[in-house]
C-alpha positions in Angstrom: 117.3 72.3 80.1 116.3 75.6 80.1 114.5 76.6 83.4 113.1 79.7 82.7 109.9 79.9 81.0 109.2 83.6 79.2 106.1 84.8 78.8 105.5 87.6 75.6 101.9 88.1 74.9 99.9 91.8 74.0 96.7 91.6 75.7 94.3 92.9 72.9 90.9 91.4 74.3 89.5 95.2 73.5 89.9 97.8 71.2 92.3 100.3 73.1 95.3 102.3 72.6 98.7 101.4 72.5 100.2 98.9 75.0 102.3 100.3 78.0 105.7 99.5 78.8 106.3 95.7 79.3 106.3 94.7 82.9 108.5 91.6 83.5 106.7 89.3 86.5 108.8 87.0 89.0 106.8 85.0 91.0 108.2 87.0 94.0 107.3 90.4 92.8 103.8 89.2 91.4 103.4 88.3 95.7 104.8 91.7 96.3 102.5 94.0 93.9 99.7 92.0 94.8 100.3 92.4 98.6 100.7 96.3 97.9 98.1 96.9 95.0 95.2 94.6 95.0 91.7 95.1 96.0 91.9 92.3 98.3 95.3 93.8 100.6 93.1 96.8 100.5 90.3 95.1 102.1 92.6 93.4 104.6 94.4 96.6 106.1 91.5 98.3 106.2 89.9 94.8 108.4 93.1 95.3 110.4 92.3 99.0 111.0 89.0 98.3 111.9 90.5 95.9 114.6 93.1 97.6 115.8 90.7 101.1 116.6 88.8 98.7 118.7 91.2 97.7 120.6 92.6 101.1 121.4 89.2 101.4 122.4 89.0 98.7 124.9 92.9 99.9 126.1 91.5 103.8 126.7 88.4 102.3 128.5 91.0 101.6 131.3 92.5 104.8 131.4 90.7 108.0 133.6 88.3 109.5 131.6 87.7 113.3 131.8 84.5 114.5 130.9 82.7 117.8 130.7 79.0 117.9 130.7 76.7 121.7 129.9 73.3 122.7 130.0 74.4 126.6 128.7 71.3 127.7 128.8 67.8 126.4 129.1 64.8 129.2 129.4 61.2 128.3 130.4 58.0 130.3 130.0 54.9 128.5 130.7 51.7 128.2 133.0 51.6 125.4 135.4 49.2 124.1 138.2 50.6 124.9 141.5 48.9 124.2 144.9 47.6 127.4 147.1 47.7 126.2 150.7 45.9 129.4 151.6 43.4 128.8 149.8 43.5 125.1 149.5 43.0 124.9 145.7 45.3 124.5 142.9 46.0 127.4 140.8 47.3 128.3 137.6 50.7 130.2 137.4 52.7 132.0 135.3 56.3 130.6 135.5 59.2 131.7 133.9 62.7 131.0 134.7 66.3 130.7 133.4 68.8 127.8 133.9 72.5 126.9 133.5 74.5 124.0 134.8 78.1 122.5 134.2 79.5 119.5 135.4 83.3 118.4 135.2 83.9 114.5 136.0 86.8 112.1 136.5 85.9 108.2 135.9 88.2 105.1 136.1 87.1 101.7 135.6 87.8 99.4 138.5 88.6 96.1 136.8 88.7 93.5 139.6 86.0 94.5 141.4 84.0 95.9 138.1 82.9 99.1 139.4 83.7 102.8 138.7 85.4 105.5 141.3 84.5 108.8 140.0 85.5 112.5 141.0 83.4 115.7 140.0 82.3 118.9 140.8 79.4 121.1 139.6 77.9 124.1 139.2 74.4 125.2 139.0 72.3 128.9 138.3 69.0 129.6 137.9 67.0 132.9 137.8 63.5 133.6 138.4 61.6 136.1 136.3 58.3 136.0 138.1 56.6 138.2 141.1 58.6 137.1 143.2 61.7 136.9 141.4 65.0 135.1 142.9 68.5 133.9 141.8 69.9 131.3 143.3 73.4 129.4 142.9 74.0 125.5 143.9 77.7 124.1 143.4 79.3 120.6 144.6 83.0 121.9 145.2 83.6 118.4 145.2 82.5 115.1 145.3 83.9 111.4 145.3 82.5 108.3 144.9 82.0 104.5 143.7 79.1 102.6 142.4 79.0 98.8 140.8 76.6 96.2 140.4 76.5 93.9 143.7 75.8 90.7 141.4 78.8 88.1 140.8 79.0 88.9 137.1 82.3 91.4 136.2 82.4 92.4 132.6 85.8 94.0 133.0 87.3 90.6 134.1 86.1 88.7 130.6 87.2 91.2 128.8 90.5 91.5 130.0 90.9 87.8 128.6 88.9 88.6 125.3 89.7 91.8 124.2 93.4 91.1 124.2 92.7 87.6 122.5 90.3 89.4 119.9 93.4 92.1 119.2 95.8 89.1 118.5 92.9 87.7 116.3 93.0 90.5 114.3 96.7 90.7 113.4 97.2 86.9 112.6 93.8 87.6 110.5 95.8 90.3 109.0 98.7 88.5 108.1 96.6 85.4 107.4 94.9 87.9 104.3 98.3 88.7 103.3 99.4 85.1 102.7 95.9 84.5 100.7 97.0 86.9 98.5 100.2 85.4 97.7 98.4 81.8 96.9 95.9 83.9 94.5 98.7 85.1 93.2 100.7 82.2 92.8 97.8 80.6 91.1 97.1 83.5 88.7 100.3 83.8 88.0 100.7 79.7 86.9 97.4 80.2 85.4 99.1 82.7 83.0 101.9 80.4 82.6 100.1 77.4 82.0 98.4 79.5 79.5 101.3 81.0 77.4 103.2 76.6 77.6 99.7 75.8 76.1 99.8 78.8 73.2 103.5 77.6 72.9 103.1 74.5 72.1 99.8 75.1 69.8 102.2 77.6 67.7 104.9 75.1 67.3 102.5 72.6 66.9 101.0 74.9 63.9 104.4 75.4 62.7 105.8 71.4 62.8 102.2 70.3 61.3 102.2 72.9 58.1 106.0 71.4 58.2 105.4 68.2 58.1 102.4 68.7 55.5 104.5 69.9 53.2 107.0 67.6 53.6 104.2 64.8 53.1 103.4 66.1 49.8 106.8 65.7 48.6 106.6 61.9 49.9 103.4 61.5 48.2 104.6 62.3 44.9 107.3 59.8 45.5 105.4 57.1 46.6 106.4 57.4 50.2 103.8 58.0 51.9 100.2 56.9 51.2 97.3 59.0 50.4 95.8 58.0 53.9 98.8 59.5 55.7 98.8 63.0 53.6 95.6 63.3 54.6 96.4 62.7 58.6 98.9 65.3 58.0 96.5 67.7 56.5 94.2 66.9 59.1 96.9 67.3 61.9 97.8 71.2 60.7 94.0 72.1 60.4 93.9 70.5 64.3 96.8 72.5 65.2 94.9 75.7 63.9 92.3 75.1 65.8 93.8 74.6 68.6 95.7 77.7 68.8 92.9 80.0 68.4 91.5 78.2 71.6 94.4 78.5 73.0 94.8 82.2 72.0 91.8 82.5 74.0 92.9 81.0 77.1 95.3 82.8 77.2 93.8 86.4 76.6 91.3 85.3 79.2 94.4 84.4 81.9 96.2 87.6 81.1 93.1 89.8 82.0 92.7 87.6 85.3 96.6 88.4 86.2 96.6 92.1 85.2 93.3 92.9 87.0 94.1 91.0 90.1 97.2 93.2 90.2 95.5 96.1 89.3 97.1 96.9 86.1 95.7 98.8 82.7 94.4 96.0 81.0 96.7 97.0 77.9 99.9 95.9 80.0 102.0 93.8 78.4 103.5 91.2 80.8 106.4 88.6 80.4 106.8 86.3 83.5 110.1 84.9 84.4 109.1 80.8 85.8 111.2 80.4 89.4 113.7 77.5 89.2 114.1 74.4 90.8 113.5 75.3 94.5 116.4 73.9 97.3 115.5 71.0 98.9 113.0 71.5 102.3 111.5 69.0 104.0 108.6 70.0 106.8 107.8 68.0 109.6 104.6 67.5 110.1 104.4 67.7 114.0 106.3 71.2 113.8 104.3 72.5 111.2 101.0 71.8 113.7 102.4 73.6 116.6 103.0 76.4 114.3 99.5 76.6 113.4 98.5 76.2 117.0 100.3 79.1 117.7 99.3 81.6 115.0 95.9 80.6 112.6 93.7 82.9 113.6 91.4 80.1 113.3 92.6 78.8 116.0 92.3 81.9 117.7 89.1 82.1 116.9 88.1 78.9 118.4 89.3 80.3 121.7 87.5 83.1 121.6 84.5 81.2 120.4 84.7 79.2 124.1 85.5 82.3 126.1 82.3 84.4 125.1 80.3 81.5 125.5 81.7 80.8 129.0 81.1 84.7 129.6 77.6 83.9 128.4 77.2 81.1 131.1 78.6 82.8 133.8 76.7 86.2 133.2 73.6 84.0 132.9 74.1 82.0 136.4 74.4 85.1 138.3 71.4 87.0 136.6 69.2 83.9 137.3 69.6 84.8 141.5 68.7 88.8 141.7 69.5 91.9 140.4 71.5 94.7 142.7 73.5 97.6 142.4 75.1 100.0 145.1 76.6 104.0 144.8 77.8 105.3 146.9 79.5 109.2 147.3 81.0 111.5 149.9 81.3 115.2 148.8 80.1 119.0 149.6 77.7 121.3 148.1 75.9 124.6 148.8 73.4 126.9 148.0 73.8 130.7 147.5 71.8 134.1 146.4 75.3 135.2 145.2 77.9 133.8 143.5 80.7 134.5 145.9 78.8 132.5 148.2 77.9 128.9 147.1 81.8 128.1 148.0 81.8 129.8 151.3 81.1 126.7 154.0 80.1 123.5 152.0 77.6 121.5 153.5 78.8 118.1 153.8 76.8 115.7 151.1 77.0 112.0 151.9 74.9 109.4 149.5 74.6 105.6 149.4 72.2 104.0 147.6 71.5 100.0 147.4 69.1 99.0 144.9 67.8 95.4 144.3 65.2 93.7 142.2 64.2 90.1 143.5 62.2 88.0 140.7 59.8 86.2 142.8 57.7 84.5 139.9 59.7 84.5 136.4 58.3 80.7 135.5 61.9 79.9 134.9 62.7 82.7 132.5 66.1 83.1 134.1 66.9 79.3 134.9 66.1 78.4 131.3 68.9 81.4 130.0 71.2 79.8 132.3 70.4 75.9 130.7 70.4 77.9 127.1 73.9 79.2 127.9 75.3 76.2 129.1 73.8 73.9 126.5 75.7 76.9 123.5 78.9 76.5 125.4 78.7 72.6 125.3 77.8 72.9 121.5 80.8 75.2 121.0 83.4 73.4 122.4 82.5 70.0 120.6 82.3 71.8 117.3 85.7 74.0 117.8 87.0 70.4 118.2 85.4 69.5 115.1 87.0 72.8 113.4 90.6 72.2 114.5 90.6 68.6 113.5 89.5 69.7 110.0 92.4 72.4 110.1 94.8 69.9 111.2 93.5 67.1 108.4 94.4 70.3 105.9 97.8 71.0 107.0 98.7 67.5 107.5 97.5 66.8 103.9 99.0 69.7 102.5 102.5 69.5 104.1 102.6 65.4 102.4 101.7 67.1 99.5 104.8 69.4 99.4 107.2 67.2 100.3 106.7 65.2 97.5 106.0 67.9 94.9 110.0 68.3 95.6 110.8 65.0 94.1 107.9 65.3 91.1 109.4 68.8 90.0 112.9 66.7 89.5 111.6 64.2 87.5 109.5 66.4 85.5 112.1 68.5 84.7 114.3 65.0 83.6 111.2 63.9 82.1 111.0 67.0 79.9 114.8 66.9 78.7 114.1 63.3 77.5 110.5 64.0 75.7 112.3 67.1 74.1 115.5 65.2 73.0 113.3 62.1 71.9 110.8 64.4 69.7 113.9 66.0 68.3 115.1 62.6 66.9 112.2 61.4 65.8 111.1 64.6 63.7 114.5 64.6 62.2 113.8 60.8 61.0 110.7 61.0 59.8 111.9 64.2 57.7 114.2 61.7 55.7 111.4 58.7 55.9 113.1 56.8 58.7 110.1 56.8 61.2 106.3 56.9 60.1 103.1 59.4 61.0 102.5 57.6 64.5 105.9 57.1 65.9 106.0 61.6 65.4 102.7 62.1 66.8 103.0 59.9 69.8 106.9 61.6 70.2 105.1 65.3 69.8 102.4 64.4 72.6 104.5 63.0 74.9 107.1 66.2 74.6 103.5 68.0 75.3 102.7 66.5 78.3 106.3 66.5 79.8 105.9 70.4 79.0 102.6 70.6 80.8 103.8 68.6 83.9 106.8 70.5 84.4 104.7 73.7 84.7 101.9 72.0 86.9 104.7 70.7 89.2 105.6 74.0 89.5 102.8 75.2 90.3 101.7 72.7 92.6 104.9 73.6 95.0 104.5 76.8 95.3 100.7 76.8 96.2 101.4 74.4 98.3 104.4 76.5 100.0 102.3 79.4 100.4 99.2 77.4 101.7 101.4 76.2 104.3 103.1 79.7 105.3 99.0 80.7 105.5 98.3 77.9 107.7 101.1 78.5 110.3 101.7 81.9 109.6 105.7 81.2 109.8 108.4 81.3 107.3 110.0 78.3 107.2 113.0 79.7 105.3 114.1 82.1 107.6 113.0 80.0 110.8 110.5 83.0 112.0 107.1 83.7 112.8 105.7 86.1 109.9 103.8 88.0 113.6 107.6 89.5 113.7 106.2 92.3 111.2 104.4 93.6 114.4 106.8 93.2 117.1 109.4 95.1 115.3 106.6 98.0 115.4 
């Protein structure tokens, strides 16, 4: 039997110009224009991007970090209230002064401890313009320091455990998009084909039925036929009419869905190619479960799911005791009429500051955001559980499925050599009155549906294939984790 199924069809649901080029569609390079073309891949690199940039993010956040901060120039001209001690009154003055000020800083996040060393200098001016007008310089050559909160709680220590997690979330996201593609594709691409076996068979049903009518006369002016069978004939070729137009529909409607998924002018003529009868593969269930353990990004997901909530607990239980920060600095600075002279013996500038806020009466405000945060994480893990049972329930169902869609695609495709041979036969008897009206229509419907279940268990394999390489994200063909795409970066 012939495996290969072509596919010849103009798409002409709208006026337009001429057709391009005929593009001839595997199912292998449908997946690969669809992975490269679609609106869908577009939206998943661009998802990926979007991941990826934040982790660089979180990576340069633990990198030194040099920073220059200005104030070029800032000019004031104003009165103001001033006290006179002379006089023992306040007074208005005039005031009017210029200002400029530059900093230059080093920072580095200390992860373990989660606190921040930093190293800066600055430099200072400012010029007076009234009565008694002045210029002064101030400049730290140099100053180095460290400040953190004093609390338990270190955000730098959860998100060295998320961030990373969140990263590898985003890649198996990324590839899991990709494989969502191909199963669209797949099922556009047997939705077309189902569509052209269906316009098939309505045009050689249109041709066997005006066939047959004809043929039915010539009985009937024999005698060989009665009038009630002419007109079941007659009936059967207006049927088959009407069924093609539907069908003609169908498939206009099926070809629009492929070329637009692919992004193609909607003019595009398109033959597809139907792959053969795959080689035999047989998944184990148990394997095919660690996979997906490994790589769904669902799964992923889940575990992230549990570690921000436990990152919620644990930031609440320390916030519910106090609040308290320390910095603390060592360093120089001076002060100078003259420029030359603000770095000309720094003064020695030590600072340590501890700041705390106690609540004494909250009425539980902080307890309760502890309970709240405990109660979310408890909540998360049983319905995480929940999710990966689901998952599992879906692989497990879908792997069963595939193993036997192997066996089902043999037998339709014996099936379909029989019903064709068998409608063969029996068309060629009742052309020379050896086999009546019924024995040829039940021989034509079963060739039908032999041709219909040969392209659904096609189909049927090959979603279920690529459902499966979504789910575990690993190519079972080639014995390797589709993640290699990144590791080879």
């Amino acid at each position: 039997m012939k495996t290969t199924l072509s596919v010849l069809f103009f798409l002409s649901l709208f006026a337009g110009p001429a057709a391009a080029q005929p593009v001839m569609l595997t199912l292998d390079r449908t997946i690969a224009i669809a992975a490269d073309s679609s609106l869908e891949a577009f939206r998943s690199r661009n998802m990926y991007l979007a991941g990826f940039w934040q982790f660089r993010t979180y990576r340069a956040g633990r990198l030194p970090s040099l920073e220059l901060n200005l104030t070029p120039a800032q000019y004031y001209s104003d009165i103001t209230r001033r006290y006179d001690s002379e006089a023992d009154i306040d007074v208005y003055r005039r005031q009017q002064y210029f200002y400029s000020y530059g900093r230059l800083s080093v920072e580095q996040n200390f992860d373990m401890l989660g606190g921040r060393f930093f190293l800066d200098t600055d430099l200072g001016y400012m010029r007076n313009f009234g009565s008694s007008a002045y210029t002064q310089y101030t400049a730290v050559p140099i100053r180095f320091g460290y400040s953190q909160e004093l609390i338990g709680y270190n955000p730098f220590r959860w998100e060295r455990r998320i961030e990373p997690l969140k990263y590898e979330k985003v890649k198996r996201e990324f590839l899991y998009s990709v494989e969502q593609v191909s199963e669209t594709a797949t099922g556009y691409f047997f939705g077309l084909a189902m569509a052209q076996a269906e316009y098939d068979l309505a045009r050689d049903n249109v041709a066997s039925t005006d066939t047959l009518y004809r043929t039915g006369e010539q009985r009937y002016r024999i005698a060989s036929i009665t009038r009630a069978d002419l007109l079941t004939l007659q009936l059967d070729a207006v049927n088959a009419r009407n069924t093609l137009q539907n069908a003609d529909i169908d498939l206009k409607r099926a070809m629009f869905g492929l070329a637009s998924f692919l992004n193609f002018d909607k003019n595009t003529e398109i033959r597809l190619r139907l792959p053969g009868r795959p080689g035999e593969m047989i998944l184990d269930v148990d394997d095919a479960l660690e996979k997906a353990r490994e790589n769904n990004p669902k799964f992923l997901d889940l575990r992230q799911q549990i570690l921000e909530a436990e990152q919620a607990v644990d930031r609440a239980r320390w916030e519910a005791l106090f609040n308290a920060s320390m910095r603390a600095s060592i360093g120089f600075n001076q002060v100078a009429e003259r420029f030359g002279n603000v770095y000309t013996d720094p003064l020695r500038q030590d600072v340590v500051s501890i700041s705390i806020t106690i609540p004494i009466i909250d009425w539980g405000i902080r307890r309760g955001r502890h309970n709240i945060a405990r109660n979310t994480l408890s909540v998360a893990r049983i319905s995480t559980r929940q999710e990966e049972l689901a998952l599992e329930e879906d692989l497990i169902m879908t792997v069963g499925d595939f193993n036997i869609q192997q066996r089902l695609i043999v037998s339709a495709e014996e099936a379909l050599d029989l019903a064709e041979t068998a409608y063969a036969e029996t068309k060629q008897r009742f052309m020379i009155g050896k086999a009546d009206i019924n024995s040829l229509t039940l021989s034509l419907n079963r060739q039908q549906e032999a041709r219909r279940n040969y392209v659904t268990a096609l189909k049927n394999y090959w979603l279920s294939y690529y459902k499966i390489r979504k789910l575990t994200l690993f190519d079972f063909v080639q014995k390797t984790p589709l993640s290699t795409v990144f590791d080879m970066k």
